[in-house]
N, C-alpha and C positions, 0 to 999 in steps of 0.2 A: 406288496412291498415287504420285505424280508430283511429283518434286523437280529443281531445279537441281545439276547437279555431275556430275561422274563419280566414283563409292565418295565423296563427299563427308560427312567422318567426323559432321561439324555439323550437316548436313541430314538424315541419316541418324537422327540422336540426335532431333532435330524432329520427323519421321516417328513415331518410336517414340511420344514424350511424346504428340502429339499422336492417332494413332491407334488405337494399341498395338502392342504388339512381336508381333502376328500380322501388321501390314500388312506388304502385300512393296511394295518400296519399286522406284522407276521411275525410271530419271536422264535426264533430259533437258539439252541442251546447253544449251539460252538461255531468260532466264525467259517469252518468247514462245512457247516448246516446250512450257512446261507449261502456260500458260493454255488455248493449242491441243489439248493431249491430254484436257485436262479436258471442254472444250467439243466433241470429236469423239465421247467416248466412251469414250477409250480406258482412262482410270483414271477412281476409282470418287471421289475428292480431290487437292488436291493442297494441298503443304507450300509455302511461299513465305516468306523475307526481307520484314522490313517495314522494320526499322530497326535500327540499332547505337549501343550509347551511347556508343564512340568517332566511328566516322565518319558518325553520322545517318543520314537515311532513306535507303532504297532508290529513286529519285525511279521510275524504269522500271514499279515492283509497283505504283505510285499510279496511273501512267497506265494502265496493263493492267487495273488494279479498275474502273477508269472504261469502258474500253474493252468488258469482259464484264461478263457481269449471273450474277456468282456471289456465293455467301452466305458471309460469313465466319462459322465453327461453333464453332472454337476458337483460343484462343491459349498461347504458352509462350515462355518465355524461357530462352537455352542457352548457357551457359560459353564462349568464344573464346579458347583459347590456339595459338597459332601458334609455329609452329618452323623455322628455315633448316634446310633438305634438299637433299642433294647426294648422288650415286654415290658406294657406296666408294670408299675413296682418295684421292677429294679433299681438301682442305686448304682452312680459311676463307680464306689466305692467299691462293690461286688464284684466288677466285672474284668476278668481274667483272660480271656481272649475273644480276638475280632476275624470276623469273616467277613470278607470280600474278595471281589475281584481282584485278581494282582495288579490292574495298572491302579488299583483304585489305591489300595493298600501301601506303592509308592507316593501316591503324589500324596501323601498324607506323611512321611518321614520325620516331620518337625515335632509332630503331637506322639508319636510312636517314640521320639528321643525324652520327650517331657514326660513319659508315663512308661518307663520302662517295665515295669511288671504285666504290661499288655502282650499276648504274644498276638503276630499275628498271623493269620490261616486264610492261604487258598481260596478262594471257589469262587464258582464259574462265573458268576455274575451278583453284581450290587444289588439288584431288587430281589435276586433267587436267593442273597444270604439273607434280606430281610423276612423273605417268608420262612425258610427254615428255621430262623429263630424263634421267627412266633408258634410254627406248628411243632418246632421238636422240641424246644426251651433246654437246649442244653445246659447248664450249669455254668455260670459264671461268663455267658456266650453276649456279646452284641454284634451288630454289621454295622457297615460305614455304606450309606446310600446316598438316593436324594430322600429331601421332605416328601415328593407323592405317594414313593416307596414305603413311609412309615404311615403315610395317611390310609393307604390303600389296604395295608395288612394290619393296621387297628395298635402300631407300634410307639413308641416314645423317643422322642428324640432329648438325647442325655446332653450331647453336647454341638453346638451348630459350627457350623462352617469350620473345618477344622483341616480341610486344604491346606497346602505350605505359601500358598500366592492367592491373591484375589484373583490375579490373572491368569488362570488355566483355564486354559480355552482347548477344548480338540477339535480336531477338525475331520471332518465327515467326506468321503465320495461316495456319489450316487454311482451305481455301475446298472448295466442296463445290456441285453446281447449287441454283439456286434454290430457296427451298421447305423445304431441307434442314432437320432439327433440331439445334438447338445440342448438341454435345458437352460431356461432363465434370460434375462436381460439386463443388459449396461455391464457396468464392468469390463475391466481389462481380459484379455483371453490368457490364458495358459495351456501347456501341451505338456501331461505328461509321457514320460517316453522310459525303454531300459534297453541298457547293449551291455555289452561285455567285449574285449580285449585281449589281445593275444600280451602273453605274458614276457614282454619285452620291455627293454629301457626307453622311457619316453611313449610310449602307446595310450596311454589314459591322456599325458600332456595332446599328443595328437586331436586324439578325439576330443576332447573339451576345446579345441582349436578349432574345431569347427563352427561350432558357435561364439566365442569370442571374437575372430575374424569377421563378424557378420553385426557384432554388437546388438547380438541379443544376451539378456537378462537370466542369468541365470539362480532361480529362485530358489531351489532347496537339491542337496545329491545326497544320494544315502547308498551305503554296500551291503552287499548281503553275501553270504558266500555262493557258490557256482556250485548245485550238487553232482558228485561225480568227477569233479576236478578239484581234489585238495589244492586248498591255497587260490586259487582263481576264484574269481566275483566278478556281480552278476551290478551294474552300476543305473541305478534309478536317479531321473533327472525331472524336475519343472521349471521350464520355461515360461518367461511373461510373452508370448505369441502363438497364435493359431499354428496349425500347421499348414495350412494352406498358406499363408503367406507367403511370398516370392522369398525374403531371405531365410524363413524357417524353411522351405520347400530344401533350396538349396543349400544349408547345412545337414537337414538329414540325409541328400543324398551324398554330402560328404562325410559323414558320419556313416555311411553305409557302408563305402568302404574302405577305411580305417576300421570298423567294428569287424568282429567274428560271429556276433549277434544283435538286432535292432529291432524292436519292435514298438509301438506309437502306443499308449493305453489310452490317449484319448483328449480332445480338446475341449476345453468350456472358461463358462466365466468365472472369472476368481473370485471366491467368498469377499467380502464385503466387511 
């Protein structure tokens, strides 16, 4: 099973819910690394960020969905608390800039407005800035992780929870090659799906007329742009319905065509 992060406490929690706590969990550096290990062979799924309901989607995992032809199996949704993390002995008072992950480094904005002499930096992952902290000790450096992340690399947590909400929650899709069977039980189904649209008046109204006509639920759409066609986008959809169902059946084949492009990423149960 193939995750973003190095020991990344949240992905790792993802991994579990989603596979179970027999999968042995696989870090890779960039969410490119894991689409890649998936599509080589090298793990059997992989765990991926879709979105956070402080700093919203993932845009990278939308394009990569697009990019490979894998099956979303499962989905789950996982608690974000974050912590400023520093080497023994330092002092909040000392410390001049923070490393993390960028979505981390947003959903923190409120504490970054209270502490403006913080700057903040880049990189690649919340548990990979805890260790370079403690193995390089730059000067004046802490990260924003979780607490395993400062347990694990022998680190201090300066300040706790320092998230802008208690409630950031992201949410995780299992993907799995093609074909695969949806994981888990109970729960309502979901289908996510992406097309795109000839760039005409009323054509998006069209196509989302498909599913309206049929009264199903339309749970989340996001745009991305259309590479190779400036100004055209690429429209990602979930549905509260299988696809197999008779009226899901029959909106995507009216959604087929009306669209210029339609592709199913995958049906399962909705996180809980």
């Amino acid at each position: 099973m193939a995750f973003q992060g190095e020991l990344g406490a949240f992905s790792q929690q993802a991994v579990a819910q989603l596979a179970g706590p027999r999968a042995k969990p696989v870090a890779k550096q960039r969410f490119e690394d894991v689409f890649g290990a998936l599509a080589a062979g090298e793990v059997d799924a992989a765990a991926l960020p879709i979105e956070n309901t402080l700093a919203g989607s993932v845009h990278e995992n939308y394009d990569l969905l697009l990019k490979y032809d894998f099956e979303i199996t499962a989905e789950t949704n996982v608690r974000i608390v974050h912590h400023l993390i520093a080497p023994p002995g330092a002092s909040f008072s000392s410390i001049r800039r923070v490393f993390s992950h960028p979505v981390a480094l947003n959903q923190c904005r409120d504490f970054f407005a209270r502490h403006r002499r913080l700057e903040r930096v880049p990189f690649y992952d919340t548990a990979g800035s805890v260790k370079m902290v403690m193995e390089e000790k730059p000067a004046g450096a802490a990260a924003i992780a979780s607490e395993l992340a400062a347990k694990l690399y022998g680190a201090k947590i300066l300040k706790r929870e320092i998230e802008d909400d208690r409630r950031n929650f992201t949410r995780f899709f299992l993907l799995e090659k093609s074909g695969a069977a949806p994981r888990g039980r109970g729960g309502e189904w979901k289908t996510s799906l992406v097309f795109s649209t000839r760039n005409t008046p009323g054509s998006l109204f069209r196509a989302l007329g498909a599913l309206a006509l049929r009264d199903l639920n339309l749970a989340k759409i996001e745009s991305r742009p259309r590479r190779g066609k400036p100004w055209e986008y690429m429209f990602y959809l979930d549905v509260r319905a299988h696809r197999d169902e008779p009226r899901m059946k029959n909106a995507l084949s009216h959604l087929g065509e009306v669209a210029d492009f339609l592709r199913v990423l995958g049906s399962y149960r909705a996180a809980r």
